[in-house]
ROMI-443596 format. One record per residue (C-alpha): residue in three letters; x, y, z. Coordinates in steps of 0.25 Angstrom, whole numbers, padded with zeros to 4 digits, always signed. Layout:
N
ALAXYZ
...
***
This chain:
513
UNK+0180+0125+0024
UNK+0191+0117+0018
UNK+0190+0106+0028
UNK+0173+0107+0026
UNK+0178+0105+0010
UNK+0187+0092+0013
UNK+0178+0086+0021
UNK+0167+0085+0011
UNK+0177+0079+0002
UNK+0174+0087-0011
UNK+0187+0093-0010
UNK+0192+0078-0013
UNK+0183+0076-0023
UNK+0191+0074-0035
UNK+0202+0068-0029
UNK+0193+0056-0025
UNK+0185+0055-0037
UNK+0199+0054-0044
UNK+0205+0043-0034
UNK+0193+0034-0035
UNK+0191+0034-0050
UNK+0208+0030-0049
UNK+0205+0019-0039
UNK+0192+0015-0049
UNK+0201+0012-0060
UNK+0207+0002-0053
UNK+0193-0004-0051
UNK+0189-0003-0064
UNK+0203-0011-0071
UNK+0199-0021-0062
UNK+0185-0022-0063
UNK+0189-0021-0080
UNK+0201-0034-0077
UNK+0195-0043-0067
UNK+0183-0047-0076
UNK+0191-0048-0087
UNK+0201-0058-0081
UNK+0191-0066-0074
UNK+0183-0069-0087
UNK+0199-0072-0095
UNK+0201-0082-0085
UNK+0189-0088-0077
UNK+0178-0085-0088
UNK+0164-0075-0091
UNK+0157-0084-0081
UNK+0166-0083-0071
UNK+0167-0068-0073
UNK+0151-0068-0074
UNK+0152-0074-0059
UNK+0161-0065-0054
UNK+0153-0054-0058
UNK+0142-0061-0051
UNK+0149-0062-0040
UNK+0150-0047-0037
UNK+0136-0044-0043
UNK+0131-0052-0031
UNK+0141-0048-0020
UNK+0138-0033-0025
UNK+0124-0036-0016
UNK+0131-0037-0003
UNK+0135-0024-0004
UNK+0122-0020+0000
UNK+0123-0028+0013
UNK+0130-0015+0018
UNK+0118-0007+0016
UNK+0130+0003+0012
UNK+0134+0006+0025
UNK+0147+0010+0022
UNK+0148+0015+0010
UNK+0141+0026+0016
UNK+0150+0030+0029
UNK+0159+0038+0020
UNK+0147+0047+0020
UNK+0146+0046+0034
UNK+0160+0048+0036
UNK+0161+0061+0027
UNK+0148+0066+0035
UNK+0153+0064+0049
UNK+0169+0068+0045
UNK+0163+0081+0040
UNK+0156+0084+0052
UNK+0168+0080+0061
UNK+0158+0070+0067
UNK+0168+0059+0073
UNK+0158+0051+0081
UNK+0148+0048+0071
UNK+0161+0046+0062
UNK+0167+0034+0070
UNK+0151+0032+0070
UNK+0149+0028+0057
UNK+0163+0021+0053
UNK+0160+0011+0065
UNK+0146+0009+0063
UNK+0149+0007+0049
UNK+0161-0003+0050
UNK+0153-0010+0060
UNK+0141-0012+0049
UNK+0150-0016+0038
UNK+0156-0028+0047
UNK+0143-0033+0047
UNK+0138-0030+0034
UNK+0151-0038+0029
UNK+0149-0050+0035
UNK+0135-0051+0029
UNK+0141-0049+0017
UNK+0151-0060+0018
UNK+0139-0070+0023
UNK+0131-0064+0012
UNK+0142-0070+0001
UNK+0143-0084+0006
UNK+0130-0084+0005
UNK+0125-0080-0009
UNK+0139-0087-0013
UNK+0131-0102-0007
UNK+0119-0098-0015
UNK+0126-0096-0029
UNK+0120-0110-0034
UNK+0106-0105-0030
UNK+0104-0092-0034
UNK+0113-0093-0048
UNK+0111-0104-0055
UNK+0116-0097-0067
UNK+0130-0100-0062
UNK+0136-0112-0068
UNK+0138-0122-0055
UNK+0154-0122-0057
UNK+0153-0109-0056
UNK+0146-0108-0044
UNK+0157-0108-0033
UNK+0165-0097-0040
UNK+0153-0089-0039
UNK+0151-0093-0025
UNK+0164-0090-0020
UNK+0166-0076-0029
UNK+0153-0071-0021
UNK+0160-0076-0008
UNK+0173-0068-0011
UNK+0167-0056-0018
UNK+0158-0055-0006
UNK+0167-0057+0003
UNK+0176-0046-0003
UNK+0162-0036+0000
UNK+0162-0039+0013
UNK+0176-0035+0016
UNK+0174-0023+0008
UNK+0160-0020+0016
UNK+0167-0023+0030
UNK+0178-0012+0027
UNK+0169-0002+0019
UNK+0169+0007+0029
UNK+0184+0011+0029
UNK+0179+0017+0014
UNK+0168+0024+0020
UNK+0180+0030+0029
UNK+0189+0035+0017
UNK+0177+0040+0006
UNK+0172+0047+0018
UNK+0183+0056+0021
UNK+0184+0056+0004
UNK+0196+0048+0005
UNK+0189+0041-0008
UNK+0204+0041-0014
UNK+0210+0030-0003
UNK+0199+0020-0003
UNK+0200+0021-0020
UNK+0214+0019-0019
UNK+0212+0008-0008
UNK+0200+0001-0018
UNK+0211+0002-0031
UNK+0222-0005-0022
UNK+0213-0016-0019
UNK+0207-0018-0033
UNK+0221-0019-0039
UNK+0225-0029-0028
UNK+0212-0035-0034
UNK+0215-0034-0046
UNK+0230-0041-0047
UNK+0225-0052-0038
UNK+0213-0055-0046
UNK+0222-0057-0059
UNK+0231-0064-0053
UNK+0221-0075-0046
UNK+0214-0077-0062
UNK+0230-0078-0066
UNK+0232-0088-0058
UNK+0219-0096-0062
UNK+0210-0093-0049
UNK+0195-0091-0050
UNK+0183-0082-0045
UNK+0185-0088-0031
UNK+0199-0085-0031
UNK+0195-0071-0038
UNK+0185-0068-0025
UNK+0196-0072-0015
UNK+0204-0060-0021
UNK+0193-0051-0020
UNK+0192-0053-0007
UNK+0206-0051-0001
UNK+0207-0041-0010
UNK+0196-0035-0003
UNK+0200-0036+0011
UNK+0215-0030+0007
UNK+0208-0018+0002
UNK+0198-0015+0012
UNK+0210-0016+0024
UNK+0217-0005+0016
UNK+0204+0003+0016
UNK+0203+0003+0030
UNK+0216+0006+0032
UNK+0215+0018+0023
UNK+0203+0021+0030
UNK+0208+0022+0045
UNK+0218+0035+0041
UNK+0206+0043+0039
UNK+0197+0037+0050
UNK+0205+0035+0063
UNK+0195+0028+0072
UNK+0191+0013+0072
UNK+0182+0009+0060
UNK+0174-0001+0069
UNK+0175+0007+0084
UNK+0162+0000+0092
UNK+0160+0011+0100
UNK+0157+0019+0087
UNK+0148+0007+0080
UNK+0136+0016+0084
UNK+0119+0009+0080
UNK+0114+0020+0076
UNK+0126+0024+0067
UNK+0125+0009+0062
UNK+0109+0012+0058
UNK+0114+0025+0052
UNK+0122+0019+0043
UNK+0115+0007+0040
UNK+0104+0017+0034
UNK+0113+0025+0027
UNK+0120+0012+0021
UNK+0104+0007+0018
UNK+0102+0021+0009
UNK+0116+0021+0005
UNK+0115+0005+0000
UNK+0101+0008-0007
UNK+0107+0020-0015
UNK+0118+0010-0021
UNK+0110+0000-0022
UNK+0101+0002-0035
UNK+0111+0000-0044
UNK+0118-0011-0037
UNK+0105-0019-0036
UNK+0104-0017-0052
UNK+0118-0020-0058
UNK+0118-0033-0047
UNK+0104-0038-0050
UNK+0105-0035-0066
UNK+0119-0044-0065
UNK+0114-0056-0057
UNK+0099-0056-0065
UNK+0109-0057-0076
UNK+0118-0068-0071
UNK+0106-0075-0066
UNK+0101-0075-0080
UNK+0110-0076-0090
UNK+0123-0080-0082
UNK+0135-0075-0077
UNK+0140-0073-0091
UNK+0129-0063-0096
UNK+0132-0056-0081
UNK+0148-0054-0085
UNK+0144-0048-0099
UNK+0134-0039-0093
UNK+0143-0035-0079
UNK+0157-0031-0091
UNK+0149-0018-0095
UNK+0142-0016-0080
UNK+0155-0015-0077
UNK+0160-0006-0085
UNK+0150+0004-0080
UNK+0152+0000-0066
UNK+0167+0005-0067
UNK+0162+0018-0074
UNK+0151+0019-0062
UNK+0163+0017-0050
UNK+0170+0029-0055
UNK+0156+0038-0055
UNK+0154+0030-0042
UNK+0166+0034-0036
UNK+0165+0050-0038
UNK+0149+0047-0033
UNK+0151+0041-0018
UNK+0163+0054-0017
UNK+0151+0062-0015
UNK+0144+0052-0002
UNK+0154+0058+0006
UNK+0155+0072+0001
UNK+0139+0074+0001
UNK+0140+0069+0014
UNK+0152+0078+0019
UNK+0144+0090+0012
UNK+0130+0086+0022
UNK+0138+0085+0034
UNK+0144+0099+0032
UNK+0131+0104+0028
UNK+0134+0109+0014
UNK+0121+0105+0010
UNK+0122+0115-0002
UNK+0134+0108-0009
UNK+0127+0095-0010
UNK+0117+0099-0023
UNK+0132+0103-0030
UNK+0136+0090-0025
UNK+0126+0083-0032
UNK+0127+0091-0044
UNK+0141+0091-0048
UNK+0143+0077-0044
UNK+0131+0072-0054
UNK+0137+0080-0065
UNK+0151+0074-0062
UNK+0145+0060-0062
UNK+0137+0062-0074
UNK+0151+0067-0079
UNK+0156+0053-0076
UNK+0146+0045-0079
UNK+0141+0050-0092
UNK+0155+0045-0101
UNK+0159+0034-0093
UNK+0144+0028-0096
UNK+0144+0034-0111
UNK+0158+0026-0112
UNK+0155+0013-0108
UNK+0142+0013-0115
UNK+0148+0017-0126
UNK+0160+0007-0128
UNK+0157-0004-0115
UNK+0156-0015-0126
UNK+0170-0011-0129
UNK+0176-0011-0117
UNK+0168-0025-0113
UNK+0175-0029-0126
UNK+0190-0025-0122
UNK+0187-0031-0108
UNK+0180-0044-0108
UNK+0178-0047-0124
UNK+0169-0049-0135
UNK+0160-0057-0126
UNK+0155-0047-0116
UNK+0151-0037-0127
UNK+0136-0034-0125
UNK+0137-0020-0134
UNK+0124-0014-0128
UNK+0127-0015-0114
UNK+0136-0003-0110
UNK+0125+0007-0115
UNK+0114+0000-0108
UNK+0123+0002-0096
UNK+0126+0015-0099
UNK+0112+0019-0099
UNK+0110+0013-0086
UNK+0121+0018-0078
UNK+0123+0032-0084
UNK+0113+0040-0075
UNK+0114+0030-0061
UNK+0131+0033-0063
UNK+0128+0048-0063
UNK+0118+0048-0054
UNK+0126+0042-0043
UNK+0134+0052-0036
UNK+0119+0058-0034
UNK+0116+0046-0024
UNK+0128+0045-0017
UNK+0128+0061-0013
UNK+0113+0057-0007
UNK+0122+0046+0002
UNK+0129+0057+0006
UNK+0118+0065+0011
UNK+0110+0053+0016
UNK+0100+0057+0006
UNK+0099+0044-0002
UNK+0091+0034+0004
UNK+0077+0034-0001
UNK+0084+0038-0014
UNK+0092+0025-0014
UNK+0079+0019-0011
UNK+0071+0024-0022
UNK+0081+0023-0033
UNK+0083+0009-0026
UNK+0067+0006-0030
UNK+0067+0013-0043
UNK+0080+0004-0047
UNK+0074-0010-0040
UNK+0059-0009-0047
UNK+0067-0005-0062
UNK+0077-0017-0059
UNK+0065-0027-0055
UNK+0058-0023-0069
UNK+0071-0025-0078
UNK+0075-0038-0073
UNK+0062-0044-0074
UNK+0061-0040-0087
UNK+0077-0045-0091
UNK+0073-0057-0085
UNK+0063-0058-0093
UNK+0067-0053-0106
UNK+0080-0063-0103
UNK+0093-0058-0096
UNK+0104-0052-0103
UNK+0116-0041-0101
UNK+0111-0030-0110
UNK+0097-0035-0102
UNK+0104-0032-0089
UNK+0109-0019-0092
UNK+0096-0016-0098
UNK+0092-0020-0082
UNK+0100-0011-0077
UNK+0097+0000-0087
UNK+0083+0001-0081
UNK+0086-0002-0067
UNK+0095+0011-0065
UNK+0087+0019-0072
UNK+0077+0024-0062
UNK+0085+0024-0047
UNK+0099+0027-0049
UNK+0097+0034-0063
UNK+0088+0044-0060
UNK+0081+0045-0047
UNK+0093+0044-0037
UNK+0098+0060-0043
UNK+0085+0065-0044
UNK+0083+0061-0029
UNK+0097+0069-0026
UNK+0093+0080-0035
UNK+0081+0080-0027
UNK+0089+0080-0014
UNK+0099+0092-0018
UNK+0089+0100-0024
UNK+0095+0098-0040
UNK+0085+0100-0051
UNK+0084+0091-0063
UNK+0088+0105-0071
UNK+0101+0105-0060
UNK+0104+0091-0062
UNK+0103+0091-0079
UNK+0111+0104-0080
UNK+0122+0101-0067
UNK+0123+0088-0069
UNK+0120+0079-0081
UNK+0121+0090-0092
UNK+0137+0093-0093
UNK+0143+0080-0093
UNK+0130+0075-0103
UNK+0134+0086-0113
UNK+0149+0083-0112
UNK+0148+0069-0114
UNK+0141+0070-0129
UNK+0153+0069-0134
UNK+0157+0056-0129
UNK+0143+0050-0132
UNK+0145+0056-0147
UNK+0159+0051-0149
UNK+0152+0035-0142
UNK+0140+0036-0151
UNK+0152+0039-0162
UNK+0160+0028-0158
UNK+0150+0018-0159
UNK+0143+0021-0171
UNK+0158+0021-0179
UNK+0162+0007-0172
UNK+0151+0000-0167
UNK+0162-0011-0160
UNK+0171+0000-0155
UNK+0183-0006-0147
UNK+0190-0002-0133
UNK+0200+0005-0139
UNK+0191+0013-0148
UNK+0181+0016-0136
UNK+0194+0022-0130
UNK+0196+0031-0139
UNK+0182+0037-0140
UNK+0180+0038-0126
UNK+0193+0046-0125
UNK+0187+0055-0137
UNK+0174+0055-0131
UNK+0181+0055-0115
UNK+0190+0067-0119
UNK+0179+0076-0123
UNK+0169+0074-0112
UNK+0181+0078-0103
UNK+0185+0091-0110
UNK+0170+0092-0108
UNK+0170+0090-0095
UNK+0181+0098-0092
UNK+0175+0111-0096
UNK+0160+0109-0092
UNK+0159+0098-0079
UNK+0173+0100-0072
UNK+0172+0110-0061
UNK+0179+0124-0063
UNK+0186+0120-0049
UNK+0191+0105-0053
UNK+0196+0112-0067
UNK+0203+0122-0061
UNK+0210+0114-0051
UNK+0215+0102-0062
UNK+0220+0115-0070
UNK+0228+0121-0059
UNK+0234+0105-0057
UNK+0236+0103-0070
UNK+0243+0117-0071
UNK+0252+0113-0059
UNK+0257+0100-0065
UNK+0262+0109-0077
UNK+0269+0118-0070
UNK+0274+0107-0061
UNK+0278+0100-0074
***
């Protein structure tokens, strides 16, 4: 029974929740000083660029069809049923895909990089060859990660998610320090995209090493690289590409409308408080794809029953993440823009438009990705994908007509989430598991929305005492505000188990002591 329990990976939970919010803060310093310091020294326009660059690399992705970022649910499967065969099945097949699907990627680069000059004429032309070779570099840097994706799907599969974190953290402090340095010593984006890109391949050949301690065969045997594996997991990696993909498609369109428009200087004003909600969104992220291979080990023991609790305590714990990292930064993003990049990136109304946009499809995550486990999500992805596509099509055709903007391209992406990834993809797993709207309100959403009041009074507070509230004064309410949803917390959404066993180790260390 134990080994049943380690293999599904819930036992590990925690833990790996813990280590990959660790290994995210690395992240986030980075993603909070690397803007920063290309704007000091290379100027908004060159920063605007770069963030162009990784808004339009951000596509390739999909070249994958998500192949490989769903083998860890394969590999959970198979390891759980002590299936070795279709095991060295999948790794092959997949490593296999990925080498191809890399190369394209790299092809793919060069060649929307030689038409820059044509499809953006909004870039100024002695600004044209940094973009050019940013968007060589940065999707160079993707199709190494692509081609050595696979040794992830290794680790996350046998919930080894604390290695591959720790791996990720090494290499974006690697990133870091050389990034610095290269702006130090007076380089540009080029010489920025070259340090991407090395960076990446270091981290990637540490991945795979990592990865080879837990899986002892070949990655790429030949005699495993099976067709019909390769067709099986090019379908899963369609529906699993789909279910990714809505919001992807909005926050990349929404950016290069916005660029196209109004410049790559209105596109670094609007991607400073994007940002901000995309770090908060990794850590709700992280605990979500936990539960790909989890659901996934639970199907391929045949504990169908545990996978409606699944759903269940796993949207009330991401509703208990979401709801006051959103409330937060909606409440004071101008003041952390402000700290950050300056007076001139202040657009006051844009955090609570985000807010309001990314509050439900952040809770509402973990729902698709324990579909992936199950292999439940493709017409799902596909309908939310529609829902998302028809609202998008409406909203940009009237921003450009009313005239593009960044609080009109938050507005965009406002509507656009709304329908799909807001609200259809949990009502399509509440379906699947057999969870009533009444299940869902009083499991779910009630507990940490009632626990949270008191951080939207002391924000609503804040505001209306000091309208241009500082960093420092945002610090202070949010740990008055924090403080109190976490005694809250602690009493009404923490498991009776989890309490019980941070007790007995807090009660070990005092003895100890």
């Amino acid at each position: 029974m134990s080994k049943q329990k380690d293999v599904t990976g819930r036992s590990r939970m925690a833990r790996n929740v813990v280590g990959r919010w660790l290994g995210q803060i690395v992240v986030v310093i980075t993603g909070f000083v690397i803007p920063r310091l290309i704007d000091d020294n290379l100027g908004a326009v060159s920063l605007g660029i770069w963030d162009f660059g990784w808004a339009t690399v951000s596509y390739f992705r999909y070249m994958g069809f998500g192949m490989a970022a769903g083998l860890n649910r394969f590999v959970a499967l198979y390891t759980a049923k002590e299936d070795e065969t279709n095991l060295r099945r999948c790794v092959s097949s997949t490593v296999f895909l990925q080498m191809v699907v890399a190369a394209l990627v790299a092809a793919a680069s060069f060649g929307v990089a030689w038409l820059v000059p044509v499809l953006f004429d909004e870039i100024e032309p002695s600004q044209v060859r940094d973009a050019q070779l940013v968007l060589v570099f940065l999707g160079c840097n993707l199709a190494v990660r692509m081609a050595f994706w696979p040794a992830r799907g290794i680790l996350t599969g046998n919930h080894l998610w604390t290695v591959t974190a720790g791996v990720t953290a090494f290499g974006d402090t690697v990133l870091l320090i050389a990034m610095f340095a290269v702006l130090m010593y007076g380089g540009t984006l080029a010489h920025l995209g070259m340090v991407v890109f090395a960076t990446a391949i270091v981290t990637e050949v540490i991945r795979v090493t990592m990865a080879r301690r837990v899986y002892p065969h070949p990655l790429l045997s030949w005699s495993s690289v099976d067709k019909k594996t390769m067709i099986e997991m090019m379908i899963f990696g369609v529906k699993n590409s789909v279910a990714s993909l809505s919001r992807m498609i909005v926050l990349q369109t929404t950016a290069l409308c916005l660029a196209a428009a109004a410049g790559p200087a209105a596109l670094a004003v609007y991607a400073r408080p994007v940002a901000l909600f995309s770090h908060a969104d990794k850590f709700i992220a992280l605990y979500a794809l936990l539960l790909t291979p989890v659901a996934g080990s639970l199907q391929g023991l045949n504990r169908d029953s545990e996978l409606r609790e699944l759903l269940l305590s796993s949207l009330q714990a991401s509703f208990a993440m979401t709801i006051p990292a959103v409330l937060m930064l909606s409440g004071y993003g101008d003041a952390i823009v402000r700290l950050w990049m300056g007076e001139d990136y202040v657009v006051p109304i844009l955090a609570p438009v985000l807010g309001l946009a990314f509050l439900l499809p952040y809770a509402h995550s973990v729902a698709m990705r324990i579909l992936v486990g199950v292999n439940a999500h493709g017409r799902v992805a596909v309908r939310s994908l529609l829902y998302t596509s028809i609202l998008l099509a409406i909203s940009c055709g009237v921003a450009f007509w009313y005239g593009w903007s960044p609080v009109v391209a938050a507005i965009v992406v406002c509507v656009s989430l709304a329908a799909g990834p807001g609200i259809y993809v949990v009502m399509a797993a509440c379906r699947r598991f057999g969870v009533s709207f009444g299940d869902y309100v009083r499991d779910a959403v009630s507990r940490p929305l009632l626990c949270n009041l008191p951080l939207v009074a002391v924000i609503v507070a804040s505001r209306v005492l000091d309208r241009d509230v500082t960093a420092l004064d945002a610090a202070v309410w949010c740990g008055l505000g924090g403080t109190t949803v976490v005694i809250l917390y602690w009493f009404f959404i923490v498991p009776d188990s989890l309490r019980d066993k941070l007790r007995r180790r807090v009660g070990l260390g005092a003895r100890a002591a």
